[in-house]
C-alpha positions, -999 to 999 in steps of 0.1 A, spaced: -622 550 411 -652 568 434 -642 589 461 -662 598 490 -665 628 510 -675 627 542 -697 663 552 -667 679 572 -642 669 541 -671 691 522 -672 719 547 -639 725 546 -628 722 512 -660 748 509 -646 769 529 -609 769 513 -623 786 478 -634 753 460 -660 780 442 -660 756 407 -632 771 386 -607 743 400 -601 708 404 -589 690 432 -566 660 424 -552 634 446 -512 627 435 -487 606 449 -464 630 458 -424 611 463 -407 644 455 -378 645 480 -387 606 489 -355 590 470 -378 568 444 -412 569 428 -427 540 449 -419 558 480 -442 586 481 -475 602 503 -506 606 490 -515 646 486 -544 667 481 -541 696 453 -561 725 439 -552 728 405 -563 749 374 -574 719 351 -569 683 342 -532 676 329 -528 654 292 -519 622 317 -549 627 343 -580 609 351 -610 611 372 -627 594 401 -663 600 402 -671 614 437 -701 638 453 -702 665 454 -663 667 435 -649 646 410 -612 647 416 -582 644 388 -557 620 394 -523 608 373 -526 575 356 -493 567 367 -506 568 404 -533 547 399 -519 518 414 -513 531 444 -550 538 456 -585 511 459 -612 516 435 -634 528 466 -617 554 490 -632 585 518 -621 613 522 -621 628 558 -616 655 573 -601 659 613 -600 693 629 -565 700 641 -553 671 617 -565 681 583 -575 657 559 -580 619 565 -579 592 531 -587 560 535 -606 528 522 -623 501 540 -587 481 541 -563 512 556 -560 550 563 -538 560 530 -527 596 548 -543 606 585 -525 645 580 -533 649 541 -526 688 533 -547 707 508 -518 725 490 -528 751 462 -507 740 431 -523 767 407 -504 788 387 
């Protein structure tokens, strides 16, 4: 998978204390959806890479994501960001999540 970020997705996620000792990872988040398939796609700062995770190649961040939740996402996906919106993912075949938060998952 290869994530790209677009330069206001960059400026921003500068400016929310991406300094280097995180990791952002996309997750399929269907906690309080009713089942696993029904989910939305989420944006987290986290401390490291979990046992399950993997990672999309991207400039200028990689990003972790769960195995499990690979099916859910195109090998080649953008990553926007709309002022007043927050963060846009999409592909060249659909927008994935046009109001993607950043939430902070670190411990």
């Amino acid at each position: 998978m290869h994530i790209t970020f677009t330069e206001q997705a960059t400026e921003q996620l500068h400016k929310q204390t991406l300094n280097g000792n995180e990791e952002l990872k996309l997750a399929f988040d269907s906690e309080g959806c009713g089942c696993s398939v029904s989910g939305v796609p989420t944006l987290w700062i986290v401390s490291g890479a979990g046992e399950r995770d993997l990672r999309a190649s991207g400039e200028p961040f990689s990003l972790l994501y769960d195995k499990k939740d690979e099916i859910f996402f195109e090998d080649r996906m953008t990553l926007d960001y709309r002022s007043g919106s927050g963060y846009v993912l999409k592909s060249s075949g659909q927008i994935y999540n046009a109001n993607m938060r950043l939430v902070d998952k670190r411990g």
